[in-house]
C-alpha positions as CSV (number, residue, x, y, z in Angstrom):
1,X,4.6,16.6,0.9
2,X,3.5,15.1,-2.5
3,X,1.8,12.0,-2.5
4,X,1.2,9.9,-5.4
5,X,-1.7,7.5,-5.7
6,X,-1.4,4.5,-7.8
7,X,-2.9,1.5,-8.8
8,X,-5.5,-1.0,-11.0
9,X,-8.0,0.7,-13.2
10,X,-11.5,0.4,-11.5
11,X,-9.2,0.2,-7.5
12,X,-11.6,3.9,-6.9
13,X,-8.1,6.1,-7.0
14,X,-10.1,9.0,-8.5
15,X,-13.2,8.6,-6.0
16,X,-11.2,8.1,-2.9
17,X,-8.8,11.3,-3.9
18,X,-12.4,13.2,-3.9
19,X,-13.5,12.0,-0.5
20,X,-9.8,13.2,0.9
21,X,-9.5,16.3,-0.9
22,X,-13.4,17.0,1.0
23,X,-12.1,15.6,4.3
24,X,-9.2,17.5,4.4
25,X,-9.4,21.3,2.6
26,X,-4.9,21.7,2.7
27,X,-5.1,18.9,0.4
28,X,-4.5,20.1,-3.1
29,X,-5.0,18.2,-6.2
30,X,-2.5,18.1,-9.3
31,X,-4.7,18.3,-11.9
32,X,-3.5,15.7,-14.9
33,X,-3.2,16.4,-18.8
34,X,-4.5,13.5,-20.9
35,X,-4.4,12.7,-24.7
36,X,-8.4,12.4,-23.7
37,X,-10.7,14.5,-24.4
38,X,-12.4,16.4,-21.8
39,X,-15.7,15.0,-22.3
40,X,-14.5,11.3,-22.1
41,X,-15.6,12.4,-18.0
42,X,-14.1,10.8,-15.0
43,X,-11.8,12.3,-13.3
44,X,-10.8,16.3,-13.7
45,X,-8.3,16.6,-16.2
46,X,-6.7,18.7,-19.0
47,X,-7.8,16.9,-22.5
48,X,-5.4,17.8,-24.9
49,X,-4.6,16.7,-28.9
50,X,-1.1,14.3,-29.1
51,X,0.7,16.9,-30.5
52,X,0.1,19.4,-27.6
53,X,1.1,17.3,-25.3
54,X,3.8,16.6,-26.9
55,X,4.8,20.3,-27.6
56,X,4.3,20.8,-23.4
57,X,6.8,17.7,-23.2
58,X,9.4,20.0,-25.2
59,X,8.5,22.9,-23.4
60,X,9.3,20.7,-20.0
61,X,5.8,21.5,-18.4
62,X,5.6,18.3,-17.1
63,X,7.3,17.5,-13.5
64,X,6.3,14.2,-15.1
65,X,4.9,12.1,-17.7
66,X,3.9,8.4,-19.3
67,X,2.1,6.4,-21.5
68,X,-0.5,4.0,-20.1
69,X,-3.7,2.6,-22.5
70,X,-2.6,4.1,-25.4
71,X,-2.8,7.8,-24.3
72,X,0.0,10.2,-22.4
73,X,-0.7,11.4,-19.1
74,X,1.4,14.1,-17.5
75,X,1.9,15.8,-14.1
76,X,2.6,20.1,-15.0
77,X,5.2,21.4,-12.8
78,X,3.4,24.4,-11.6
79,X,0.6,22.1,-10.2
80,X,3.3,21.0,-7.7
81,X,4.6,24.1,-6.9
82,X,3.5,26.0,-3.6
83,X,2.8,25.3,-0.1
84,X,0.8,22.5,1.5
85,X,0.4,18.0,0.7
86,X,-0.4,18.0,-3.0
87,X,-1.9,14.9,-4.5
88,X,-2.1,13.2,-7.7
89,X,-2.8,10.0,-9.7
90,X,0.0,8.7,-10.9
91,X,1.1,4.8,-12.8
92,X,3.1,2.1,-10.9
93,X,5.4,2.1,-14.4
94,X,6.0,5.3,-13.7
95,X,7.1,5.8,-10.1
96,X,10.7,4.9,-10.6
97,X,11.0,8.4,-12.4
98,X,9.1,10.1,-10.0
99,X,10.7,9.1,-7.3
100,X,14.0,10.1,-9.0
101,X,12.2,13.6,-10.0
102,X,10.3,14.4,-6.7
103,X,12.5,14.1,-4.0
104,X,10.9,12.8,-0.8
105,X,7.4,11.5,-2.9
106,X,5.0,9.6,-0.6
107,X,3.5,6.3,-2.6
108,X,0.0,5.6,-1.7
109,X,-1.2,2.1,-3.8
110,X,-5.3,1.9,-3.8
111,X,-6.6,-1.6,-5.2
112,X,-9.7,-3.7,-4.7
113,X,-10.2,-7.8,-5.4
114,X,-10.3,-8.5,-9.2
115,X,-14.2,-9.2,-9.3
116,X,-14.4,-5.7,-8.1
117,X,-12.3,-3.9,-10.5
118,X,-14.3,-5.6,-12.9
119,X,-17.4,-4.7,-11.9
120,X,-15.9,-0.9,-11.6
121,X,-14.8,-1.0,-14.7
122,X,-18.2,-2.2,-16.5
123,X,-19.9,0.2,-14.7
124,X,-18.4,2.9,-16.0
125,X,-18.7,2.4,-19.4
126,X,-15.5,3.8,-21.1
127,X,-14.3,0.5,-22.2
128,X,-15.4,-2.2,-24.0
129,X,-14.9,-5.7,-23.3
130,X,-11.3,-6.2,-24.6
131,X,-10.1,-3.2,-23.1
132,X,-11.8,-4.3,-19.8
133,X,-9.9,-7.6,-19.8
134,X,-6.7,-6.1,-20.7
135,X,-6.8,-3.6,-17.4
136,X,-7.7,-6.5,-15.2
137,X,-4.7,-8.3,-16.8
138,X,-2.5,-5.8,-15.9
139,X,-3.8,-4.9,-12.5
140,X,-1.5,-7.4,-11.0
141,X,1.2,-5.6,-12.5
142,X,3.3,-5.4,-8.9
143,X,4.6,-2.1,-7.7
144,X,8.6,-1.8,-8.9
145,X,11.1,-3.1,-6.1
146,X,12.4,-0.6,-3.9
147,X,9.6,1.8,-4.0
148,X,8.2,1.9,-0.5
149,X,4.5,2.2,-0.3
150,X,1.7,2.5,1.7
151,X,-1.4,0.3,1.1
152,X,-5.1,1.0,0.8
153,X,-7.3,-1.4,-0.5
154,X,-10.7,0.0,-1.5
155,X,-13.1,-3.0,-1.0
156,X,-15.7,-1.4,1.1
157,X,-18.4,1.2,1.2
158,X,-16.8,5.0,-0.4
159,X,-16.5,6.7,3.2
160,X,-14.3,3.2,4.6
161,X,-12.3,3.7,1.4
162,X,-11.6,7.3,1.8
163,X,-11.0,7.1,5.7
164,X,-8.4,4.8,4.7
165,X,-6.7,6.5,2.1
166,X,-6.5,9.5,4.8
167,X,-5.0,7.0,7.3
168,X,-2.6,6.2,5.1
169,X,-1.9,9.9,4.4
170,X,-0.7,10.3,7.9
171,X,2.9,11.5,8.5
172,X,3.4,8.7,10.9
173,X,2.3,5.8,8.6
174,X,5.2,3.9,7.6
175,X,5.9,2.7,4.2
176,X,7.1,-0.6,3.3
């Protein structure tokens, strides 16, 4: 099983994929590669310059890749290789290809109310006010039609949010 998690800047995606990959040890993550460097913090990723990433593009390392704030994000192939549920944070733009590219890809979307996301995203410092505005502007972006999903929303304390997301990990949870 791979799952994809999606959703708004500041919904907790990173936190709450912690708090399941801790719950439940046959859980592995697909670590990311970011045009960000490694010290920009958050979640744990691969930093790399443009040009690398773009070399690993060519190369077709990436099961898949996107561009979302101005940087490219990417999913290596061999991080979805192997037994066992893998996980990763993916885009909502995104999960048309995926779904085309990873047969049989379980969509989890993780989002909290707008005032929340805000506060999230202030907290954290990485953007300024602008870019702040400009994530919560797109956070209604609505998941592409025909991609069945499963719903968490992340408006509570951390250990609600990830007992959620691990509900809705379940092989019995239906999408809609």
């Amino acid at each position: 099983m791979i799952v994809a998690v999606v959703g708004p800047s500041g919904a907790g995606k990173d936190r709450l994929i912690e708090g399941a990959l801790a719950a439940r040890p046959d859980l592995r993550l697909a670590r990311r590669v970011i045009t960000r460097p490694t010290e920009a913090g958050g979640e744990d990723f691969e930093g790399v310059l443009p040009e690398d990433f773009a070399a690993m593009r060519r190369a077709g390392r990436f099961a898949l890749d996107w561009q979302a704030h101005g940087l490219a994000y990417g999913i290596p192939r061999d991080q979805l290789a192997g037994s066992g549920p893998v996980i990763f944070n993916g885009s909502r733009a995104a999960l048309p290809q995926a779904m085309a590219r990873l047969p049989g890809l379980r969509v989890v979307l993780i989002t909290a109310p707008e005032a929340l996301l805000a506060q999230r995203l202030a907290a954290r410092g990485r953007e300024d006010a602008a870019d702040i505005a400009g994530r919560l502007a797109r956070a209604g972006f609505a998941m592409p039609p025909g991609i069945p999903h499963v719903t968490v929303m992340n408006d509570a304390d951390p250990e609600t949010g990830v007992a959620r997301l691990l509900n809705a990990l379940q092989p019995d949870r239906v999408a809609r």
